[in-house]
C-alpha positions as CSV (number, residue, x, y, z in Angstrom):
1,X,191.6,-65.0,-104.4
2,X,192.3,-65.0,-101.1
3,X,194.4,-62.1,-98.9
4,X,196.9,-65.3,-98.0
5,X,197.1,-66.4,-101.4
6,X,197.1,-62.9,-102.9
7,X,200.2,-62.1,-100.5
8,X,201.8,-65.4,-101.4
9,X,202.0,-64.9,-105.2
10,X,202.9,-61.5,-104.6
11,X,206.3,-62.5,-102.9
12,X,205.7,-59.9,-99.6
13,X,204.5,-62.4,-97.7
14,X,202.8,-60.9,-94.2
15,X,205.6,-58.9,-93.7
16,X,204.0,-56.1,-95.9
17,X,201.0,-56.2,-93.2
18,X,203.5,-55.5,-90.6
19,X,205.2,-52.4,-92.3
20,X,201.5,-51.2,-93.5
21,X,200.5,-51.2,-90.0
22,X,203.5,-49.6,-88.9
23,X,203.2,-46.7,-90.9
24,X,199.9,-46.4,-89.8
25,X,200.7,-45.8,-86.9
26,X,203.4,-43.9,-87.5
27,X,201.4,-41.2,-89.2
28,X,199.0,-41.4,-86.4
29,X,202.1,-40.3,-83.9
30,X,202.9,-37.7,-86.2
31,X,199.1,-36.6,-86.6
32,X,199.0,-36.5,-82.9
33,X,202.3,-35.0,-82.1
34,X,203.9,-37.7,-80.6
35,X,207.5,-36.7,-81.8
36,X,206.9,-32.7,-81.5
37,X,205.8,-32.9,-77.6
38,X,206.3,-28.9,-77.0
39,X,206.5,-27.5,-80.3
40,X,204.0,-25.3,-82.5
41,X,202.1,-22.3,-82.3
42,X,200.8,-23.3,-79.1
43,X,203.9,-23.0,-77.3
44,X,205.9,-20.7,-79.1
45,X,205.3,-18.1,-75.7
46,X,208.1,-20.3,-73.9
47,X,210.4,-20.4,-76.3
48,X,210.5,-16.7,-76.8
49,X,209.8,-15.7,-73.0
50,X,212.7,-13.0,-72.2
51,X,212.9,-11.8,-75.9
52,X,213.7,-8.1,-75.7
53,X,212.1,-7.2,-78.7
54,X,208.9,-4.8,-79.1
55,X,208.2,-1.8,-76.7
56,X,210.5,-2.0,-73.5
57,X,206.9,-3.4,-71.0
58,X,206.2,-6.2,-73.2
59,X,208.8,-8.9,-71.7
60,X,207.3,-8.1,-68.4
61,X,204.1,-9.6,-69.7
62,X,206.2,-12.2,-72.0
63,X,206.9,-13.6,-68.5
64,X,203.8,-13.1,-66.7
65,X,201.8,-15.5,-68.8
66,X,204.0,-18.3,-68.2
67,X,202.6,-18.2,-64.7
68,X,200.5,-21.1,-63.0
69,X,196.9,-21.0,-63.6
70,X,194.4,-23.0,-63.0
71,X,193.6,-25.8,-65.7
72,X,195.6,-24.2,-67.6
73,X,192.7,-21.2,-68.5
74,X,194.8,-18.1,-68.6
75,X,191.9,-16.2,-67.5
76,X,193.8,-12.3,-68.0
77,X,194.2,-9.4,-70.4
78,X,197.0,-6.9,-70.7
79,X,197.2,-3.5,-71.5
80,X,200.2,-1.8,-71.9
81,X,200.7,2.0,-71.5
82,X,203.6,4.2,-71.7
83,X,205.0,3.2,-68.1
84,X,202.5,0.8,-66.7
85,X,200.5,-2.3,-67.2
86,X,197.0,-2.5,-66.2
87,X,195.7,-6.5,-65.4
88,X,192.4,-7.4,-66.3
89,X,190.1,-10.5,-65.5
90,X,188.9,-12.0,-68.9
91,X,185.3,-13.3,-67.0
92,X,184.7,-15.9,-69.9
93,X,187.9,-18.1,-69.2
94,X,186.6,-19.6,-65.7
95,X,185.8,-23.4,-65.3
96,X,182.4,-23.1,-64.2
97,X,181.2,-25.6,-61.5
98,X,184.9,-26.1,-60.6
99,X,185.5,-22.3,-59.1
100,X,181.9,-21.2,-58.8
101,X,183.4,-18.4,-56.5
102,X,186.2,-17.4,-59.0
103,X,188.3,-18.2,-56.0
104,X,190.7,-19.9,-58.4
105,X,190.2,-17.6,-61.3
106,X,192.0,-14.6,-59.2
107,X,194.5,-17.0,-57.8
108,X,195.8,-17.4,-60.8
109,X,195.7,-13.8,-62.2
110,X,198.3,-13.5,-58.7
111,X,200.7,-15.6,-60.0
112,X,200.7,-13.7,-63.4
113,X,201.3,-10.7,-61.5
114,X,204.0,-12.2,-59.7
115,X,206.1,-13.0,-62.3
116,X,205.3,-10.1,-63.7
117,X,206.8,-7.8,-61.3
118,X,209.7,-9.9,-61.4
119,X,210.6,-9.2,-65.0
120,X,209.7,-6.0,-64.5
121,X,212.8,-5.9,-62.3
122,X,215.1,-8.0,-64.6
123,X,214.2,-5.5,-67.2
124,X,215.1,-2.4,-65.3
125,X,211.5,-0.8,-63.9
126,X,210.6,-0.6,-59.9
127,X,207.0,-2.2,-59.8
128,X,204.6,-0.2,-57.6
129,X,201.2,-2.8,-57.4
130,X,197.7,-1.5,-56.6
131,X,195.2,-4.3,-56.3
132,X,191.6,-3.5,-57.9
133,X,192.1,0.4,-58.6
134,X,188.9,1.1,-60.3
135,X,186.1,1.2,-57.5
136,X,183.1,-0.8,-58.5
137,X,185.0,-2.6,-61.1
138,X,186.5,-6.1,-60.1
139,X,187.7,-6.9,-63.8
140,X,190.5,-4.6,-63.0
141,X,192.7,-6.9,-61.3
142,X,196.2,-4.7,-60.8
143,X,197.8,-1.5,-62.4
144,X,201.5,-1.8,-62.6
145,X,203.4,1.5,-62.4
146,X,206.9,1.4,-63.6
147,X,209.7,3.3,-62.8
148,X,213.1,3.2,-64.4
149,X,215.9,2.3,-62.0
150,X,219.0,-0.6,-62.7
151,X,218.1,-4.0,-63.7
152,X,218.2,-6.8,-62.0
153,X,217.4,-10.3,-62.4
154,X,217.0,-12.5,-59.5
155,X,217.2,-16.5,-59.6
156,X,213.1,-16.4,-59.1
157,X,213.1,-14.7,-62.5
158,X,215.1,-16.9,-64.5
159,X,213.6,-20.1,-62.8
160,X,210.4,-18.7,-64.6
161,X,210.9,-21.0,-67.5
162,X,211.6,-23.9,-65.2
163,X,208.7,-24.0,-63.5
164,X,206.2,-26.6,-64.1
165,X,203.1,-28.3,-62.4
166,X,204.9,-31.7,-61.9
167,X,201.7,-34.8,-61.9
168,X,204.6,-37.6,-61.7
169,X,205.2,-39.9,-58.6
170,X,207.8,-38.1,-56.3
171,X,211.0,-40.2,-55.0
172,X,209.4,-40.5,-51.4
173,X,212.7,-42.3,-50.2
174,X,214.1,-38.7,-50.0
175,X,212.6,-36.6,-47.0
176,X,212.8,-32.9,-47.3
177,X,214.5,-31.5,-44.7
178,X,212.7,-29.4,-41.8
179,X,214.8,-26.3,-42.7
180,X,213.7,-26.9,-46.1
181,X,209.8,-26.0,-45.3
182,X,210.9,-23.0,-43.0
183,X,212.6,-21.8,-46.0
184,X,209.7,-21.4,-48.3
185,X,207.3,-20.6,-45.4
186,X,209.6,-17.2,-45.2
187,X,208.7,-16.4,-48.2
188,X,205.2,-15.3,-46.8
189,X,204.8,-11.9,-45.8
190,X,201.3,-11.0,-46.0
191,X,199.7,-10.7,-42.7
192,X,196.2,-12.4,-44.0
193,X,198.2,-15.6,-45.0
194,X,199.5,-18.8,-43.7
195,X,201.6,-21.5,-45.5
196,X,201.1,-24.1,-42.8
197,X,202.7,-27.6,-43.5
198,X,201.4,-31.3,-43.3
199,X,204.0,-33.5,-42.2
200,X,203.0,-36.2,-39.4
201,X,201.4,-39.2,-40.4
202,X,198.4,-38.7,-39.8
203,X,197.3,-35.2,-40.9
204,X,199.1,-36.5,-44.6
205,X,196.8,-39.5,-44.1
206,X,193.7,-37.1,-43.4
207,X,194.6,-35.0,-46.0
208,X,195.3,-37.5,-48.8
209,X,192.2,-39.3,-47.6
210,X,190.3,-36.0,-48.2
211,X,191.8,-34.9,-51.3
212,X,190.7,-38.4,-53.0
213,X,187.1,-38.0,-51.6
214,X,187.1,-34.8,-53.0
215,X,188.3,-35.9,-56.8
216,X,185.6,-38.5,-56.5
217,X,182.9,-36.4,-55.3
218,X,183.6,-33.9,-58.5
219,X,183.6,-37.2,-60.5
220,X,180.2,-37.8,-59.6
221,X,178.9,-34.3,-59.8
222,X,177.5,-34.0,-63.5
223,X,178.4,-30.2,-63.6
224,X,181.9,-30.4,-62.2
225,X,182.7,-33.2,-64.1
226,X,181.2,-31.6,-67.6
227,X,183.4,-27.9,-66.7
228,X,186.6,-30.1,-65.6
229,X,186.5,-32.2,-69.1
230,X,185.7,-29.2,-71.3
231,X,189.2,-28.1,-71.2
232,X,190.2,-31.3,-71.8
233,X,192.8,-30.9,-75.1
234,X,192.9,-34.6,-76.1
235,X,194.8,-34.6,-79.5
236,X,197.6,-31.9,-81.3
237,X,195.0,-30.3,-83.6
238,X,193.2,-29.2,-80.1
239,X,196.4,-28.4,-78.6
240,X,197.2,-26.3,-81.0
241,X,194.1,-24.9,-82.2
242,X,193.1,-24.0,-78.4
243,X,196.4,-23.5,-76.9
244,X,195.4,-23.6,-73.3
245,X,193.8,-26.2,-71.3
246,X,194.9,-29.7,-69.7
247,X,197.0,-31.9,-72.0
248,X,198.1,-35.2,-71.5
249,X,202.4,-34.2,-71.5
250,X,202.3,-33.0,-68.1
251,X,200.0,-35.8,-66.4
252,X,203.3,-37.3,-64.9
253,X,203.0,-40.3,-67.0
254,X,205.8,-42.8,-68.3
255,X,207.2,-41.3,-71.8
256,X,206.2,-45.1,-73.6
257,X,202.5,-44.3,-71.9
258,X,202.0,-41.0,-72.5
259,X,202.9,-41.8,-76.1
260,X,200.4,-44.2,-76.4
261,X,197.3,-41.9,-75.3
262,X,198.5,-39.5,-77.9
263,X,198.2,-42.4,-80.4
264,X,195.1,-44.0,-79.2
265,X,191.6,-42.1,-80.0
266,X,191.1,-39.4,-76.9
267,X,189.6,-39.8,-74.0
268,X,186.2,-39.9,-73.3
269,X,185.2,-38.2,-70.1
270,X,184.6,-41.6,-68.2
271,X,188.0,-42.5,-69.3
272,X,189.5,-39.3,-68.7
273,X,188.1,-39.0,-64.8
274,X,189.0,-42.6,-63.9
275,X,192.7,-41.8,-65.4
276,X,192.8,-38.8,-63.2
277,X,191.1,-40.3,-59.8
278,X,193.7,-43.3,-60.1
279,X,196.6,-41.2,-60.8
280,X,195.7,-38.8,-57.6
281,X,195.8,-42.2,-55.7
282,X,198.7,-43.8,-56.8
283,X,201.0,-40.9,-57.7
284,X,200.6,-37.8,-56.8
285,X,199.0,-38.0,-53.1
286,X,200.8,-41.4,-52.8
287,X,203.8,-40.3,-53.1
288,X,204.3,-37.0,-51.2
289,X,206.5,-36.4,-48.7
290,X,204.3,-33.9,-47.1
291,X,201.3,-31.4,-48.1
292,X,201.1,-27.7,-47.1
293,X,198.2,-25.6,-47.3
294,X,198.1,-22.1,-48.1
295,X,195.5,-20.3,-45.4
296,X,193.9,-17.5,-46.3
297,X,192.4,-14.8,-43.1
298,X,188.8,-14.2,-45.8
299,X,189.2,-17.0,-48.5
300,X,186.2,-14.8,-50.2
301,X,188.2,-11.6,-50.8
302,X,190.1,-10.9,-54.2
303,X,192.9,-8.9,-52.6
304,X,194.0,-12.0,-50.6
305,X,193.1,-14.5,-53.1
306,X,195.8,-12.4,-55.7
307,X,198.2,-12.3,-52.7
308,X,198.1,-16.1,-52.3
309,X,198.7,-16.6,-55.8
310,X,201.3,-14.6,-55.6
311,X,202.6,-16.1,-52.8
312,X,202.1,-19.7,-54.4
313,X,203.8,-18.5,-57.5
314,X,206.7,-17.4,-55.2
315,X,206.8,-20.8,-53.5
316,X,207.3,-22.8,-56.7
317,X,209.7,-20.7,-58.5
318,X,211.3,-20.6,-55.3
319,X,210.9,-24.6,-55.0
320,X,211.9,-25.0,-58.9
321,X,215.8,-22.9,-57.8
322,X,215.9,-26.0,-55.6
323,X,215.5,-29.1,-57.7
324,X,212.0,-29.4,-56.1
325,X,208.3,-30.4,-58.0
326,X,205.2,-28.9,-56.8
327,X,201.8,-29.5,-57.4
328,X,198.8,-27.9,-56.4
329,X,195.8,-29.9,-55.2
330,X,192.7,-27.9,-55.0
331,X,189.7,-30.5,-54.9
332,X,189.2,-29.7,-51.0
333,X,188.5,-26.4,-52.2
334,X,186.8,-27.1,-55.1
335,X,184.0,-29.0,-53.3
336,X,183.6,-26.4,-50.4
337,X,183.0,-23.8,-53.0
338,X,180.6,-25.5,-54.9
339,X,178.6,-26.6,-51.7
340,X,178.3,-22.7,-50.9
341,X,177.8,-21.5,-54.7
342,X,174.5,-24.4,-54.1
343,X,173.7,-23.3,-50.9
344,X,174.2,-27.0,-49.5
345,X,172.2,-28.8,-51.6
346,X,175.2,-31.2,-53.1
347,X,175.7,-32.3,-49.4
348,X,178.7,-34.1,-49.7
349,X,181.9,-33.5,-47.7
350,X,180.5,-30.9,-45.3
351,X,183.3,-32.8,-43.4
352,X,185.8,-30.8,-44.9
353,X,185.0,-27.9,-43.7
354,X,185.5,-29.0,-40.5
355,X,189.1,-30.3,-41.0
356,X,189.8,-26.9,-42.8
357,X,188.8,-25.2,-39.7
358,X,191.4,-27.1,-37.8
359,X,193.7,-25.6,-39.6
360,X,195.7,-22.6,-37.7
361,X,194.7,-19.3,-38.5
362,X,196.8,-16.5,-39.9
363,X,197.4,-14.1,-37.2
364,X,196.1,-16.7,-34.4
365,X,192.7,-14.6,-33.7
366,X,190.2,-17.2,-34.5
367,X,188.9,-15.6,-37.4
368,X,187.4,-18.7,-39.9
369,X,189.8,-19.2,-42.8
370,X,189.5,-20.4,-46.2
371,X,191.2,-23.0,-48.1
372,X,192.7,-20.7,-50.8
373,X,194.6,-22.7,-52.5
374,X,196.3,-26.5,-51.5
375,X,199.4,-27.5,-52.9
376,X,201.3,-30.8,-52.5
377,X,204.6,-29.7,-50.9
378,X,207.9,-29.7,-52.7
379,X,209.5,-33.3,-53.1
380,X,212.8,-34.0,-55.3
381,X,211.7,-34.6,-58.5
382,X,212.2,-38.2,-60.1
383,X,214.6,-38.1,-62.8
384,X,213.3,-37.5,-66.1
385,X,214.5,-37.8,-69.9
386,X,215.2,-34.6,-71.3
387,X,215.9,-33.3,-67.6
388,X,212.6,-31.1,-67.5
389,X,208.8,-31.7,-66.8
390,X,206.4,-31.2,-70.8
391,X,205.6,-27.8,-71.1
392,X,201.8,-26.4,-71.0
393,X,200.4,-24.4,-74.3
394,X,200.1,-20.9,-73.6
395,X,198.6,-17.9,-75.9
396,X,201.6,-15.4,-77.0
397,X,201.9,-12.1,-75.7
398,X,200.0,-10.5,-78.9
399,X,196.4,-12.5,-77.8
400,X,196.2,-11.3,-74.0
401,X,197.0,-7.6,-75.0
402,X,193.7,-5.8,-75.2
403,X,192.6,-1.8,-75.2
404,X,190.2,-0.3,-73.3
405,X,188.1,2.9,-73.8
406,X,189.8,5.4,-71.0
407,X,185.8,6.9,-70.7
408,X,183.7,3.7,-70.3
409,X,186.5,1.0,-69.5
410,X,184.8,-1.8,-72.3
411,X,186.8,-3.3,-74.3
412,X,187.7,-2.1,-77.8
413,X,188.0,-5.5,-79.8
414,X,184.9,-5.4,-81.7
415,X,184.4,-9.3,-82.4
416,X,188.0,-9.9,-81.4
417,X,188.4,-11.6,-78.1
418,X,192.0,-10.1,-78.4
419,X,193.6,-6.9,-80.2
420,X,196.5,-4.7,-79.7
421,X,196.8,-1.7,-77.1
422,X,197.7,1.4,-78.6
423,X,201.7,2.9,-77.8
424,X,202.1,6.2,-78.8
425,X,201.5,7.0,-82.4
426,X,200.8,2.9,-83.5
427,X,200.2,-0.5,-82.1
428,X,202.6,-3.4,-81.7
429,X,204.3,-5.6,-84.0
């Protein structure tokens, strides 16, 4: 018997095909988490980011982890003591070819430590910061002395849950305003660093022209492509199971089409790096009302790398109190450090050192400057359903808090990548 006559004598007639596929798909979307776009384990951190509860210097790194970082690695470790936090690199979270110089890897552990030091000041403790305290050991990133004085919580700290890499196309029909820039460029006072802004025709053109040479240049590199997809977290069960990496909810995609790649099978990596080379073209350098570019004095030391991260940290927070989407654009970068890590050999875009060296200095003494760290400048945001960018997945607080032995500084995990520090007379809860 036929499936037509089968169907026929049956009375559901092709209908039944139609609902069977349906609820196919269906499960799929809920398989894949179409209809639970920022919930689970995975991003539970967000939801409970100012929670008081738990010894009084845990909200302070409750809202440090929510900072940016790049592809999403969360490359630190915390360890809480009595009236400090100590910051620590964690070496194995780094994205390889992409950031062969860890330029990008301490960036990021800056813009933890920003918002770090802000809660630490909406919870009532006066942050004193020393950069790399332990001689010899570049692991240890900051210690955090905290002293009690009156809480205060300024609009940078609550904008912490706000802020979000925003990937969509930007409403370039509304210019931002000169006064604008010269806002958030005051919000730079280290004396090794220079936001400088992009705003004429053609040093945008340059740039944008750059940026997309860049994203295919990494294409084509084997290694850079490889350590770019392998944070790739294509489907929920990776999401959730990983909780970190790039996922496909803040790629600045329509709702209808981002719902669709969660349905579809993932990406492969062909798939994956034409999807993100086309969406640099046509929306997030082709829509930008200007580019700035944050200049470091010695792109190649860890104390200004954390103080542009802090600084960038600063400038989107600061950007999110306005109604403004920021997003950082780092390929430039990305290609001059992996020409260096290979001593030349990739030889492409030695160009772009040059244009980076037309770039004004910090302090105007004609010291060569690094890229840091590039960012697409804020533009209005488009409007979106739900009034707010997808969230990222992020560990909790109780996976970056690690112990350290006081006479030999190693960890004291055993197998564990993560484990609790010690408070007094017992650990956390």
């Amino acid at each position: 018997m036929s499936r037509r006559e089968f169907l026929k004598r049956a009375g559901i007639g092709s209908g039944a095909v139609v609902v069977a596929a349906a609820v196919g798909t269906t499960w799929r979307a809920v398989d894949q988490g179409v209809f639970a776009t920022g919930e689970g384990a995975a991003y539970q951190a967000w939801a409970a980011w100012d929670a008081r509860t738990g010894p009084p210097l845990l909200p302070l790194v409750r809202a440090a982890v929510l900072a940016a970082n790049a592809h999403n690695t969360q490359p630190w470790f915390f360890a809480l003591g009595t009236n400090r936090i100590d910051l620590f690199v964690d070496p194995a979270r780094n994205i390889g070819a992409m950031d062969p110089l860890r330029r990008e890897m301490y960036i990021s552990l800056g813009c933890a430590l920003e918002n770090l030091t802000l809660a630490a000041w909406a919870n009532g403790f006066d942050p004193n910061v020393a950069l790399l305290p332990t001689a010899g050991d570049i692991t240890h990133v900051a210690r955090v002395s905290l002293a009690p004085v009156v809480a205060v919580a300024s609009p940078l700290y609550r904008a912490i849950p706000q802020r979000h890499t925003d990937r969509g196309a930007y409403d370039a029909a509304r210019p931002l305003a000169a006064a604008t820039l010269g806002g958030l460029a005051a919000l730079n006072t280290h004396p090794d660093l220079e936001l400088v802004w992009l705003t004429t025709p053609a040093a945008m053109g340059q740039f944008a022209a750059l940026t997309l040479q860049a994203t295919a240049a990494i294409i084509a590199d084997p290694e850079q492509a490889r350590d770019d997809f392998v944070w790739w977290r294509g489907d929920w069960q990776a999401i959730q199971a990983h909780k970190d990496g790039i996922t496909l909810d803040p790629a600045g995609l329509p709702a209808l089409t981002r719902a669709l790649g969660k349905i579809l099978p993932a990406q492969a990596l062909p798939a994956y790096d034409q999807a993100w080379l086309d969406g640099m073209r046509t929306r997030q350098v082709g829509t930008a009302a200007a580019f700035g570019l944050l200049v470091a004095r010695d792109g190649g030391d860890n104390v200004q790398r954390l103080a542009a991260g802090q600084l960038w940290q600063r400038l989107h927070l600061s950007a999110t109190t306005q109604g403004l989407a920021m997003q950082p654009l780092c390929q430039i970068a990305e290609r001059i450090d992996r020409e260096q890590a290979t001593g030349g050999r990739i030889g492409h875009h030695t160009r772009l050192r040059g244009y980076v060296a037309d770039t004004p200095q910090p302090g105007g003494d004609g010291v060569p400057h690094r890229l840091p760290h590039g960012g697409r400048t804020p533009q209005p945001a488009p409007p979106r359903r739900g009034g707010s960018t997808p969230l990222n997945s992020t560990y909790s607080v109780s996976e970056v808090l690690h112990s350290r032995s006081p006479a030999t500084g190693d960890h004291d995990c055993g197998a564990n990548r993560y484990c609790w520090e010690k408070l007094g007379g017992g650990g956390l809860s």
